[in-house]
N, C-alpha and C positions, 0 to 999 in steps of 0.2 A: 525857724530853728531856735533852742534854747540857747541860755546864756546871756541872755543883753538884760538882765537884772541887774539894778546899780549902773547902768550905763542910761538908762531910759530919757532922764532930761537932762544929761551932758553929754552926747554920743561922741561928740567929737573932739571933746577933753578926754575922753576916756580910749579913742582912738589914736591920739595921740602918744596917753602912756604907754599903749598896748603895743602899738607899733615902733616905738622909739622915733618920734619923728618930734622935733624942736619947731617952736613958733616961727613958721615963716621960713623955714631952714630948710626942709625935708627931713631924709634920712638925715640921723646922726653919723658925723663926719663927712659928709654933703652937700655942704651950705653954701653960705657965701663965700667962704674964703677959697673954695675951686670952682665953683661953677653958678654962675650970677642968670639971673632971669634975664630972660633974652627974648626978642620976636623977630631981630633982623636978620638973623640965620637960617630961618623955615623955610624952605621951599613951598609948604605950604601950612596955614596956620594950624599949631597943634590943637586937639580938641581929647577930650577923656577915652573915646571913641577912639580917635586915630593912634594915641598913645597903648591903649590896650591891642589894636590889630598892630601895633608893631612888635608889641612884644611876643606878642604869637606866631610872628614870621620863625624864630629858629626854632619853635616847637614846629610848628606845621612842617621845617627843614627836614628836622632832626638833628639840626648845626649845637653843637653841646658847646656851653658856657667856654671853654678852653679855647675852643676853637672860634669864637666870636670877637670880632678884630671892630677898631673905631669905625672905619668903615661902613662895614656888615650893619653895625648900630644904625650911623646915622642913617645909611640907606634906608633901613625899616620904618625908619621915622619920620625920614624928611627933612631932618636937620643935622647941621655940623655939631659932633657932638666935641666935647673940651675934652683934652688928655694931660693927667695930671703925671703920670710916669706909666711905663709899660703896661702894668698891673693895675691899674686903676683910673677910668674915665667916664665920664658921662654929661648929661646934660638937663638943666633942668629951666623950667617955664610957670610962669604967672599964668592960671585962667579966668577966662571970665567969673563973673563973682561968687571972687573972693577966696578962690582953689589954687591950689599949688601944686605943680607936677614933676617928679625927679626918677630918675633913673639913673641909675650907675654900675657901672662894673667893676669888680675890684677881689684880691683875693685877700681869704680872710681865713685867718688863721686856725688851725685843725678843722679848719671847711675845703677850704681851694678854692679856684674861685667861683663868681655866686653874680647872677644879675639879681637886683633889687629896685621895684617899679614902684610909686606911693605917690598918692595923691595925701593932701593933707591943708586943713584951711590957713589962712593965710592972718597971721598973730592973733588976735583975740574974737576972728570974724565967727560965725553963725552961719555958716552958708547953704544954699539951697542945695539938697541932694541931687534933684535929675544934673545938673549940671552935669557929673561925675558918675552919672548911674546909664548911660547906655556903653555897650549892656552891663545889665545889672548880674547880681552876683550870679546868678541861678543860670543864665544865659550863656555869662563867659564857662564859668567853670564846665557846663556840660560842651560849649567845644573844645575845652581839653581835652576832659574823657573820654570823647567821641575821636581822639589820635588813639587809641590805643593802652592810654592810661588806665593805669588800678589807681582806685578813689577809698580814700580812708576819711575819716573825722578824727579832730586833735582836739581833747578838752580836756581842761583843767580841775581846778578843785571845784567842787560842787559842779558840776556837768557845767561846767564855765564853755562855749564853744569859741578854741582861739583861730582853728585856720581848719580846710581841706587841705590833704596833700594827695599829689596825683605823683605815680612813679611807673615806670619801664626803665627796659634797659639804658642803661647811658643816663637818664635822666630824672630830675625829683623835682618837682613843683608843690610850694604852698602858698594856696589863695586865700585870704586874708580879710574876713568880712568888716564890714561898716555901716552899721545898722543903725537906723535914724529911725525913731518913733514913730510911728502913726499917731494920729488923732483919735482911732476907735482901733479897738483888739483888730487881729489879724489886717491890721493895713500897714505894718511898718515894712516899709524901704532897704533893702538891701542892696547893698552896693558894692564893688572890688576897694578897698584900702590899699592894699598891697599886694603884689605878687613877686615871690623869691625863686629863680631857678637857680640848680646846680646840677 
């Protein structure tokens, strides 16, 4: 897909502006100061993989953002997730090298509320893509679509490509690419960045 022009040999400086995610932070307002990397709360170790089937549990429900309790979270995930007040919790993890993983819930203002999933590298690292790439974008996004979803493209200026959104009733998903160069044309790597339900 188009759009990773000017991202080519910093993908993931440039994933970072794109997505609002801080060095080592995650999402913006996310950080450390609520919810600290953790492994001794997993029931079992998080992996890029596990964190993406979990967020697909209240799609594949149909359980809508409102209705998703700390709980319901951690169950999908496997871990005890942090609760910062009613309205806003989550949990976020160190991966293997050099990956950062956050999730949160929280409402947000002239939105409601909104889960927010982002992987993102961890302060000034370089990190290898598969890490974070099963499945890769092409993979997850078609079993959205494959619930029931209508599939659109969001680009920006000069056919900039910033995210897919998938919507039905009750529900609006944007999956959020991460494109890491290839070596030769047509082999770059695409991978989930981020995914926002509301």
């Amino acid at each position: 897909m188009g759009g990773t022009r000017g991202c080519r040999r910093h993908s993931n400086l440039c994933a970072r502006h794109a997505y609002g995610v801080r060095k080592g932070h995650g999402l913006r307002g996310f950080g450390r100061t609520h919810f600290r990397y953790t492994r001794r709360h997993a029931i079992r170790p998080i992996t890029a993989t596990r964190a993406l089937d979990g967020v697909m549990a209240p799609i594949r429900s149909h359980t809508t953002v409102a209705e998703l309790t700390p709980e319901s979270m951690g169950q999908a995930l496997g871990v005890s997730v942090t609760r910062v007040s009613a309205e806003h919790y989550g949990y976020t993890q160190q991966l293997p090298g050099d990956w950062s993983f956050s999730v949160q819930r929280q409402r947000v203002p002239s939105v409601g509320p909104r889960v927010d999933l982002a992987f993102s590298p961890v302060d000034e690292a370089e990190p290898s893509p598969p890490v974070i790439c099963s499945p890769d974008f092409a993979h997850f996004t078609a079993a959205v679509e494959s619930l029931g979803f209508t599939r659109t493209t969001s680009r920006g200026e000069h056919g900039r490509w910033i995210f897919d959104a998938f919507d039905r009733p009750g529900q609006h998903i944007e999956v959020y690419p991460l494109v890491h160069p290839g070596d030769t044309h047509g082999t770059d790597l695409t991978c989930v960045g981020r995914v926002s339900i509301r």
